[in-house]
Each structure stands twice: as structure tokens, then as C-alpha cells.
DRENROLO-298626 format. One line per 4 residues: their letters; for each residue x, y, z of C-alpha. Coordinates in Angstrom, 1 decimal, always signed. Layout:
BEGIN
A) X:Y:Z | ... .
This chain:
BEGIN
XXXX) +39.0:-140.0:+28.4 | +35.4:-139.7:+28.4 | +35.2:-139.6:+31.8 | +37.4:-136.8:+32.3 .
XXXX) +34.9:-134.8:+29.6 | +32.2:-135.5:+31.6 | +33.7:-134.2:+35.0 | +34.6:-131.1:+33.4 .
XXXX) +31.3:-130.2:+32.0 | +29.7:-131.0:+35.8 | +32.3:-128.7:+37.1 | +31.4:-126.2:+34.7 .
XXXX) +27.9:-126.5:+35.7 | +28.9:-126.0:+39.2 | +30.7:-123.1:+38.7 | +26.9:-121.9:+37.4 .
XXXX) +24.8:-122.9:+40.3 | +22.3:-120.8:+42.3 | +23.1:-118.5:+45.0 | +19.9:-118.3:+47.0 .
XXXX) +19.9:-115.1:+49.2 | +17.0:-113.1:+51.0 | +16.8:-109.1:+50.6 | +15.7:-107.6:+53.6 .
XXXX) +13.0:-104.5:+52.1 | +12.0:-101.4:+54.2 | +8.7:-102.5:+53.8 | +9.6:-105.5:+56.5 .
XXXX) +9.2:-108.1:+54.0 | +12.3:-109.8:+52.6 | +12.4:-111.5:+49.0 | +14.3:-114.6:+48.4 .
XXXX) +15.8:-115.1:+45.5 | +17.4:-117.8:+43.7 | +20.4:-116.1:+41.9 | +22.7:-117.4:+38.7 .
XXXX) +25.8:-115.4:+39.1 | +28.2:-114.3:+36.0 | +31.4:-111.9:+35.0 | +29.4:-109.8:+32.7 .
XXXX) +27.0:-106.5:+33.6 | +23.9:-108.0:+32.2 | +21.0:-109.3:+34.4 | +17.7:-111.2:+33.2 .
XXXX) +15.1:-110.9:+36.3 | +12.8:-113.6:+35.7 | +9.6:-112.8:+37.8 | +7.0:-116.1:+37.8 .
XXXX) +4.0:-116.5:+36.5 | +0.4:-116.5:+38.5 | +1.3:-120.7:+38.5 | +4.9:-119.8:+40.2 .
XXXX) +8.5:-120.3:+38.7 | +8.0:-123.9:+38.1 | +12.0:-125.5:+38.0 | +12.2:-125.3:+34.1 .
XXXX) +14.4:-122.0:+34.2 | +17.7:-123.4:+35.9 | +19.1:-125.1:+33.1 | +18.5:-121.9:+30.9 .
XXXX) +20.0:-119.8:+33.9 | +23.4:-122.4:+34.1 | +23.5:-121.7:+30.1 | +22.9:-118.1:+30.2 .
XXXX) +25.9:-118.2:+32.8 | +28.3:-119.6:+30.0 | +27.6:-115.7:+27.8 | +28.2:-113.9:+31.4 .
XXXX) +24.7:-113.3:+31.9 | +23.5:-113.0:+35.3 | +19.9:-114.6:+35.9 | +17.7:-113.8:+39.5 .
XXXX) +14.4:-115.9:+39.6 | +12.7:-114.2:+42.7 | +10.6:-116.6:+44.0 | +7.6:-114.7:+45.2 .
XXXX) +5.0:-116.6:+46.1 | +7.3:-117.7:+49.0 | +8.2:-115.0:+50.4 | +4.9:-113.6:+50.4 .
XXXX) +3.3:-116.7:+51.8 | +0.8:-116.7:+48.8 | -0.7:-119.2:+46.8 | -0.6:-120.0:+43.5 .
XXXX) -3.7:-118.9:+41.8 | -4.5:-116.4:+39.0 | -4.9:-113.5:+41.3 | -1.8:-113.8:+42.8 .
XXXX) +0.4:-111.7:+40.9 | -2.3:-108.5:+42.4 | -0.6:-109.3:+45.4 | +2.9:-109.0:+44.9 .
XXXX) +4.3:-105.3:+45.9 | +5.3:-103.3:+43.1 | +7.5:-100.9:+45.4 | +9.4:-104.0:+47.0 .
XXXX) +10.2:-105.4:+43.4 | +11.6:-101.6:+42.8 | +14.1:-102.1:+45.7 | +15.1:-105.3:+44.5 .
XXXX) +16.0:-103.6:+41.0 | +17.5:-100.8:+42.9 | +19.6:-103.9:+44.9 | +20.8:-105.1:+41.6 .
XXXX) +22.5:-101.8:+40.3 | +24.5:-102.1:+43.6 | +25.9:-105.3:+42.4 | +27.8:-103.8:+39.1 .
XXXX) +24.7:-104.8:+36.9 | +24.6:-102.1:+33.6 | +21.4:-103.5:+32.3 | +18.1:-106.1:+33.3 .
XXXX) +15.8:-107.4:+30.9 | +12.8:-108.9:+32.2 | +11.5:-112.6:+31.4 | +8.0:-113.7:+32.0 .
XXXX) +4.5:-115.4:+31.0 | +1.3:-115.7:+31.8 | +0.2:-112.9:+34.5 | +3.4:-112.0:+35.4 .
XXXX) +3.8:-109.7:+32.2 | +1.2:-107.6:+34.1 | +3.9:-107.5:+36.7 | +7.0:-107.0:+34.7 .
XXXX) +5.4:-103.9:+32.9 | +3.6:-102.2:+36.2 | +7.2:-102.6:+37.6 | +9.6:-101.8:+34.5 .
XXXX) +6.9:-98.2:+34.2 | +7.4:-97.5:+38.1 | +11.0:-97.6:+38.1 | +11.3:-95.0:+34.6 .
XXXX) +8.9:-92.9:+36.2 | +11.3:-92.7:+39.5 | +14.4:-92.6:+37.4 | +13.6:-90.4:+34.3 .
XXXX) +17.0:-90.5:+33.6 | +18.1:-93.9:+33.9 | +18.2:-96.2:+31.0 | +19.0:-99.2:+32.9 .
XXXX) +16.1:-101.2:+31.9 | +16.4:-102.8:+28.6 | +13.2:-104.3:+27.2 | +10.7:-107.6:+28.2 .
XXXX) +10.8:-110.9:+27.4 | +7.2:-112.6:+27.6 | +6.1:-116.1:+27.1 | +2.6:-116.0:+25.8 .
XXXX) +1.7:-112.8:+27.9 | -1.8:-112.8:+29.5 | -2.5:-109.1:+29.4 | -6.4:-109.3:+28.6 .
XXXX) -8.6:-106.9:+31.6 | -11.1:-109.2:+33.0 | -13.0:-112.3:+31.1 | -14.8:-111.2:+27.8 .
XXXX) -17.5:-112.8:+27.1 | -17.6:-114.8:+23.4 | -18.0:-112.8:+21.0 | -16.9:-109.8:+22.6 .
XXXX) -13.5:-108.5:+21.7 | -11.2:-108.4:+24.4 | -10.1:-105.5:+26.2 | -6.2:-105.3:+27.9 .
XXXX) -4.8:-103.8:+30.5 | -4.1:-100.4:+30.8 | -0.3:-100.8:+31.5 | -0.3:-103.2:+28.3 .
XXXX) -1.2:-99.4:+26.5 | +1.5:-97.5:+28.2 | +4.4:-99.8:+27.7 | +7.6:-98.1:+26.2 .
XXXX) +10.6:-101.2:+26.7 | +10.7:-103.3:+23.5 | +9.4:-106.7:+23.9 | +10.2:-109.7:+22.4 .
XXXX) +7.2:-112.2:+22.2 | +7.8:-116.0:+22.2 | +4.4:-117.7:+21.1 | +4.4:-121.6:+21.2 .
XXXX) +1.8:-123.0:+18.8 | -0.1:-124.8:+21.2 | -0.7:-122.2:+23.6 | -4.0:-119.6:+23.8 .
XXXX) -1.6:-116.6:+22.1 | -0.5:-117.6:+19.1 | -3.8:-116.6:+17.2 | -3.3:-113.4:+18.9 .
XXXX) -0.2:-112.3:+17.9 | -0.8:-109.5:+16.2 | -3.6:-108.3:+18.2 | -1.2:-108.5:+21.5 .
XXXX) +1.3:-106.9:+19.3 | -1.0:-103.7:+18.7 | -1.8:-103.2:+22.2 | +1.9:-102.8:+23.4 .
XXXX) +3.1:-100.6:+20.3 | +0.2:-97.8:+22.0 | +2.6:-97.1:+24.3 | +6.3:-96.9:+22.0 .
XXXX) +6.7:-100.0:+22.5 | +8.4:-101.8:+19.9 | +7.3:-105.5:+19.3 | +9.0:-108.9:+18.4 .
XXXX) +7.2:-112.0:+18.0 | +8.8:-115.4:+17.8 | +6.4:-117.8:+16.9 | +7.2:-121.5:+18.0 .
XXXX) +5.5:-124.1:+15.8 | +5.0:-127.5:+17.4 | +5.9:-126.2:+20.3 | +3.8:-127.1:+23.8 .
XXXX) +2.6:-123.8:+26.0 | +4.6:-123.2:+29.4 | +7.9:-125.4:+27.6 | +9.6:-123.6:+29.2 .
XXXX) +8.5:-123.7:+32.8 | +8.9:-127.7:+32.9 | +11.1:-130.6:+33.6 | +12.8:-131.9:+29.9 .
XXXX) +11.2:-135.3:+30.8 | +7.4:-133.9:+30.2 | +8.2:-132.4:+26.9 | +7.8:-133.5:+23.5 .
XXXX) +10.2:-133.7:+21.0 | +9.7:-130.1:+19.0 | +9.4:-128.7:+23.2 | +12.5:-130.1:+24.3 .
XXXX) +14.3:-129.2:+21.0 | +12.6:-125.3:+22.1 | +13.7:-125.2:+25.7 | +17.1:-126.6:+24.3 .
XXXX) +17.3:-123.7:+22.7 | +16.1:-121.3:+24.9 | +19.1:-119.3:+26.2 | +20.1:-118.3:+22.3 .
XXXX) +16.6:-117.4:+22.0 | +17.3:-115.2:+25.2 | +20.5:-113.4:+24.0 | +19.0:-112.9:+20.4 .
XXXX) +16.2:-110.8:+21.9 | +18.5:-108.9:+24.0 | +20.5:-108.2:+21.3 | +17.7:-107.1:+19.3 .
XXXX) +16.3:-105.1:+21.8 | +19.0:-103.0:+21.9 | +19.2:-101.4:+19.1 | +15.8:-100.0:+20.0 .
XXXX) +15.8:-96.8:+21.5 | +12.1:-96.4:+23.4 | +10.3:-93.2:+24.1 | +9.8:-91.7:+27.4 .
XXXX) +7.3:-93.6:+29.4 | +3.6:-92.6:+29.9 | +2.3:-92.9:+33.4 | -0.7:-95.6:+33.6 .
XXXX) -4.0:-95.2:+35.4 | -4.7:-98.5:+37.6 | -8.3:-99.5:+37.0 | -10.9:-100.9:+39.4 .
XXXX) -10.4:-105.1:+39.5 | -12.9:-106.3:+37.3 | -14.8:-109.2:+40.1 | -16.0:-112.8:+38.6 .
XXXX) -19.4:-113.3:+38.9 | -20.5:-116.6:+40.2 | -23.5:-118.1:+39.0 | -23.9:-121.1:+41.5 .
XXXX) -23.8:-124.2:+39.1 | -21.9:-124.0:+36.1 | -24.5:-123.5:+33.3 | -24.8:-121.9:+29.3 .
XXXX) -25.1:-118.5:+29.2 | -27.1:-116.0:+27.0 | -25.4:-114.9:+24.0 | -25.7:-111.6:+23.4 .
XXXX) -23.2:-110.8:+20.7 | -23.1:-110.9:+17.2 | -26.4:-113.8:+16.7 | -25.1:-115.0:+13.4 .
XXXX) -21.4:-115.7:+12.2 | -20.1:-117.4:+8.8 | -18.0:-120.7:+9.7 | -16.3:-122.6:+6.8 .
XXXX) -13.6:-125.0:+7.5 | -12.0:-128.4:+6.2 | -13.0:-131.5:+7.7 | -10.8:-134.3:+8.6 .
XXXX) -11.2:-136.0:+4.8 | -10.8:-132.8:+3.2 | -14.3:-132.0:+2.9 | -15.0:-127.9:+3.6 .
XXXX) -18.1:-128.0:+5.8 | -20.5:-124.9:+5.6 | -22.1:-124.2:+9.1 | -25.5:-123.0:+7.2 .
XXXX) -25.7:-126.4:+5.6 | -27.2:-127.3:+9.4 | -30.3:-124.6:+9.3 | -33.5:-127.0:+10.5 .
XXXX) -31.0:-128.6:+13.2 | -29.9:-127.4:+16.5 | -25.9:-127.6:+16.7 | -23.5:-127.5:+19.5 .
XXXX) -19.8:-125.8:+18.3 | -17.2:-126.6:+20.6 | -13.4:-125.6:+20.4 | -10.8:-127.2:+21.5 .
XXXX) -7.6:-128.6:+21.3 | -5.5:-132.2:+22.2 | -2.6:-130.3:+24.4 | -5.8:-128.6:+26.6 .
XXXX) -6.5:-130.3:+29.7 | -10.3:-129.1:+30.4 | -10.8:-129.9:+26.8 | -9.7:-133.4:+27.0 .
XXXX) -11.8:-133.6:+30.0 | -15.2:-132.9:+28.7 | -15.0:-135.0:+25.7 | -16.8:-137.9:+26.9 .
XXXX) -19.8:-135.6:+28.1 | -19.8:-134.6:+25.1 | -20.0:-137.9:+23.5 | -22.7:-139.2:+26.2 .
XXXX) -24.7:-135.9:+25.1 | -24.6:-137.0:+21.1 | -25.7:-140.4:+22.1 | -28.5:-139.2:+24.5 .
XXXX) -29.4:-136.7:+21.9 | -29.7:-139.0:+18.6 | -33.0:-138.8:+17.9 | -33.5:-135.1:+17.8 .
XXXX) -32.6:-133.0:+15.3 | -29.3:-132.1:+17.3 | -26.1:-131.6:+15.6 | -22.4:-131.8:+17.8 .
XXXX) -19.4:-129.7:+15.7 | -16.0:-129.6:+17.3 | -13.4:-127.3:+15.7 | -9.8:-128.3:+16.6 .
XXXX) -7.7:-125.1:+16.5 | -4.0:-124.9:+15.1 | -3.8:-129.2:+15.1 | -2.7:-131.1:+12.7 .
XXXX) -4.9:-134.1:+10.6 | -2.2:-136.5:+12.0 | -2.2:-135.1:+15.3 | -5.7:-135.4:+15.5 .
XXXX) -5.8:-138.6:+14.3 | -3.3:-139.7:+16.7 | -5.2:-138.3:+19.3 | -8.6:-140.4:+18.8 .
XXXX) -6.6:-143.5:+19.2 | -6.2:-142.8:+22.8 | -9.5:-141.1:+23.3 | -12.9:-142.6:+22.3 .
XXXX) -14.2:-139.8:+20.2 | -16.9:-140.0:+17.2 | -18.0:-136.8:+16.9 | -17.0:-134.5:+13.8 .
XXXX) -14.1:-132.9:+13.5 | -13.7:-129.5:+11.5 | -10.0:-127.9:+11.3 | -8.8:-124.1:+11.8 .
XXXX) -5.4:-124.4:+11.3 | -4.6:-120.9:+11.0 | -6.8:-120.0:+13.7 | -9.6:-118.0:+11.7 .
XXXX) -12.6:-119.5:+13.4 | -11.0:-118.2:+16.6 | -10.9:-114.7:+15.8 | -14.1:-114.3:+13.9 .
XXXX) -16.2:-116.5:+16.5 | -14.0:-114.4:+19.5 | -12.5:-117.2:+21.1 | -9.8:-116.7:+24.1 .
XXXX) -9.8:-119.7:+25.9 | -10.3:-122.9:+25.3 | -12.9:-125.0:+25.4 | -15.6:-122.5:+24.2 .
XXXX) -18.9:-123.2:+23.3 | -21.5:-122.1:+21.1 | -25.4:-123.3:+20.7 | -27.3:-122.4:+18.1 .
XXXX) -31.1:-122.7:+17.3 | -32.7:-124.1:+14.7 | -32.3:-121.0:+12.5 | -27.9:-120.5:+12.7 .
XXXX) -28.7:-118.2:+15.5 | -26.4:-118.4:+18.3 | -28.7:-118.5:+21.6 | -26.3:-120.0:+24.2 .
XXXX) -22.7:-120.0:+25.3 | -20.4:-121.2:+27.1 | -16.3:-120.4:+28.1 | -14.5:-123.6:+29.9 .
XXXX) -15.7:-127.3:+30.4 | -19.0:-128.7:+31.5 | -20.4:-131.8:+32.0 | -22.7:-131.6:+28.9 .
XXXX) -24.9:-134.4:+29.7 | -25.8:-132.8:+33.2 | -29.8:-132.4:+33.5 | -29.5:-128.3:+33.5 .
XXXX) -27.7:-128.3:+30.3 | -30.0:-131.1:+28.6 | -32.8:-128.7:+29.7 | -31.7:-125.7:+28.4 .
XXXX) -31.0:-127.7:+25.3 | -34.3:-129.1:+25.1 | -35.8:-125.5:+25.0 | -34.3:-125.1:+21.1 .
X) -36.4:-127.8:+19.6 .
């Protein structure tokens, strides 16, 4: 009889499959849509990422199915003919994703709750504001759901605090927050948290430890254990927000001011920059034997700090310049840190088996270091002088043992 279980649970799923179809817009542009139909009146619009929709949502979407809960995945950098990039979400049309709300409310839908990450939070909330201010009336819109939420304006430098967005400020819908530990976010939970509460906004977060950023994006085979156990989860995880959020009633919406893009500055070859924060910072951490490690225990040496973490790609990546830099550098007074943020000692551990990797290791497990040394993204990278005073900096990977960096290096001794 096992067989016959097994057909009717691929039936089932059947009966849960996407429904592509493309919504012609006044504007002359049409959006397709991959579509998860269900009995009930509820609708999750899931609106991608800068990276895209990824394929990770259609199990969620078949499960969500099961509760009557309709799920649309518009697939926008399609229809648009854009690329995937950071800056694409700037060029998706906030008027054409009004018409496709206005579609659903045609289709018997009593309520939409927004799901996305990265960028596309920037999106959802320009969108979700748009549509109250057009119908003051309406209370259609339910709240957001945001995987790790990029909502910072521009790129701070280190050190600097980070400024957000000004629709971040002016945000009324409740949002639920889901924070994997391995993702950029998690450390700022609380600061993310603040920003949208400006606005009415009341604010869930659902931390995910051991979890892998973007779990939720990918196939089951790529994910780890605690992921896959996560994404497993995810459509409970869905329908507890929603429940949650709706026993929030939000104020009435505040009209946002859009601000001029902040433009990257290119500097030709990648090279460390001039601090000019905050010259002197405390740092006192655990080592990998237990040992706490006082930063001004290294006055009289000049010492690279580098943060990073195993699950970060450019990270992983500049680990052997980093090695070949220690090696080139071993007869100076020169002094290599690295500060593994939110890992575990047996992670780490684990970690060095695959990857050849001598240098010391200091741990912020509760991401302290981060926040008092203004970290955002990782790898960043600190240089400081003889003296603890922080000269150089540096936000992303670089080939460390390049002759511009060993030169600007060489001007600390």
C-alpha cells in the first residue's frame, strides 16, 4: 500500500502546482507571474530579491497551498529584461506592481502579506506605502515578511554608523523579521528593528540559529542540516507571522521623501582606504583555546584585523593572501588578527581542516566586535599603526599580498 500513499501525496502536490500567467499593465509592460492557487482569501506576494527568485519558494508555495493560502512569485527581472545585480530592484516600476495588487483584489483575495529579502524589502515597503496612500481607506495589506532585509542607504564606511532608507522610517505594516545566524543581519536585529518602529511599524524578529543566509532561496540539496530543517519549516513560519500580524492594528501611513541615489565611487585598483573614524577602539575577545586576547597587548607592532566568517564566500577567498602576506611579512613587527563572527570553536575548527589557515583566530560570538568596530559586511578590515591607531581600512576582499597593499603597509613601520 505504500505505493498508493505515495501517488496520493504527488497528486496532492499537483493539485498545488503553479499557474504561470502574464498581466498585461497600462504602462505597456506585462508581468509574468508564477502563481500557487488556493480556496481561501489570503495571498503572500513574494517579490525577489536584487539576486532574483531563486527556485527555493515552490515547495513553500505547494505547502502554503495545503492552509488555502494563495502564493504569486512575480518574476521581475524577466519581464523587465533586467539583470540580476544589486541595483536592480531601482528598476522595477512601483506603479506597475500597484496594478498587479489592484489585479489581485479582482480575484476574491481579502488580504496580501508580502515576503522578501535582501533589496527587495526596499521594494515591498515603497510599494505596500504607495498603495495606502492611494487607498486611505483600504486595509487590504496586512504586514511584511523579510528575510534579512537590506535597508541600509548607500555603503557606510567602517566605522561609521549606518544610515537606512527613508521608506525603512515611514513604514506602518507590521513586519516579521526572520534572521538566520549566518547571515550579515543577525547582529543587527535590533538596530533594523528601531528603524521600522519610526514609522508605526510594529516589529517581530525570528532569529534562526545555525541557520545558512538565503535558506530559503535554494535547492534542499545545498543546504545543511539546521537549513534544511529551517526551509522545512518555513510555511509554519509563514502562517505564524500572519497570524501574529494580525492582531496588530498599524497607524495611518506617512508619505516618504525619495532621496537622491547615493553613486559608488570607483577608485581604479582595489586598495586600503583612510580611516577616518573613531582612531582607537577597545577589542577583547576569546581565542580559540580560551585565552581572552586584549588588542592593546599588540602596541609596538603593526596589526592587520580582519572579519570574517566560514559560510562567506569573498572571505574564504582571501584567506590565502592573507596567509602569503603573514609569511612575506615575518620578519617585521607585523601582527595578522582574524575575528570569526557568530562561529562556533568546532565550526571553526572544522573549517581549518579544509582550508590551510595558521593565522590567529579570536571569537565574537555574540557579535560585539561587529557593532563597536561598525562592521556591515563581511570581510572588513582594519590596519592599525604601531601605536593601536587605526590608519587604514578596508570593506570586501583583496588580494593582500598585492605590491600596492604591501606598500601601503610598509609605510607603518
Amino acid at each position: 500500500m505504500k505505493w498508493l500513499g505515495l501517488l496520493c501525496m504527488a497528486l496532492s502536490m499537483l493539485s498545488y502546482a503553479g499557474e504561470k500567467f502574464d498581466l498585461g499593465l497600462r504602462s505597456g509592460e506585462s508581468i509574468s507571474v508564477d502563481a500557487y492557487p488556493a480556496n481561501g482569501d489570503t495571498l503572500y506576494l513574494y517579490l525577489p530579491s536584487e539576486r532574483g527568485l531563486g527556485k527555493g519558494y515552490v515547495v513553500t508555495a505547494q505547502k502554503l497551498g495545503f492552509d488555502d493560502k494563495a502564493f504569486w512569485a512575480p518574476d521581475l527581472h524577466s519581464s523587465y529584461m533586467v539583470p540580476k545585480h544589486r541595483s536592480s530592484i531601482d528598476r522595477f516600476s512601483v506603479d506597475d506592481l500597484l496594478e498587479l495588487i489592484d489585479y489581485s483584489k479582482t480575484q476574491g483575495f481579502k488580504q496580501l502579506f508580502f515576503i522578501s529579502s535582501g533589496r527587495g524589502a526596499q521594494l515591498a515597503l515603497k510599494v505596500a506605502n504607495q498603495w495606502q496612500l492611494n487607498n486611505p481607506d483600504a486595509d487590504y495589506l496586512k504586514g511584511h515578511i523579510f528575510h534579512s532585509p537590506h535597508l541600509i542607504l548607500g555603503k557606510p564606511e567602517l566605522g561609521e554608523k549606518a544610515d537606512y532608507m527613508p521608506i525603512a522610517k515611514v513604514s506602518n505594516l507590521p513586519v516579521y523579521l526572520i534572521l538566520p545566524q549566518y547571515g550579515t543581519k543577525y547582529f543587527r536585529a535590533e538596530e533594523i528593528m528601531n528603524v521600522l518602529k519610526k514609522g508605526g511599524s510594529s516589529v517581530f524578529a525570528h532569529r534562526l540559529k545555525g541557520v545558512n543566509g538565503g535558506f530559503h532561496k535554494h535547492n534542499e540539496a545545498d543546504l545543511s542540516k539546521p537549513s534544511l530543517q529551517a526551509k522545512d519549516n518555513l510555511s509554519d513560519i509563514y502562517l505564524l507571522a500572519s497570524n501574529l500580524m494580525l492582531t496588530v492594528s498599524p497607524p495611518q501611513p506617512l508619505k516618504f521623501k525619495q532621496v537622491a541615489k547615493v553613486t559608488a565611487l570607483f577608485f581604479g585598483e582595489p586598495t586600503l582606504r583612510p580611516y577616518r573614524q573613531k582612531h582607537s577602539i577597545a577589542l577583547s575577545l576569546n581565542s580559540l583555546t580560551g585565552k581572552k586576547i586584549d588588542l592593546a597587548a599588540f602596541k609596538g607592532e603593526v596589526v592587520l584585523l580582519n572579519f570574517w566568517a566560514s559560510w562567506c564566500k569573498p572571505c574564504v577567498k582571501e584567506i590565502p593572501s592573507l596567509v602569503r602576506l603573514s609569511k612575506q611579512l615575518n620578519q617585521k613587527n607585523f601582527k595578522i588578527i582574524t575575528i570569526n563572527v557568530g562561529e562556533s570553536k568546532q565550526q571553526i575548527e572544522d573549517f581549518m581542516k579544509k582550508v590551510a589557515f595558521d593565522l590567529p583566530i579570536l571569537l565574537d560570538e555574540s557579535g560585539v566586535a561587529v557593532k563597536d568596530w561598525g562592521v556591515y559586511a563581511y570581510p572588513s578590515n582594519f590596519l592599525l599603526d604601531k601605536n593601536g591607531v587605526i590608519r587604514y581600512s578596508y570593506r570586501g576582499a583583496l588580494e593582500w599580498d598585492s605590491p600596492v597593499i604591501i606598500k601601503t603597509i610598509n609605510t607603518l613601520f
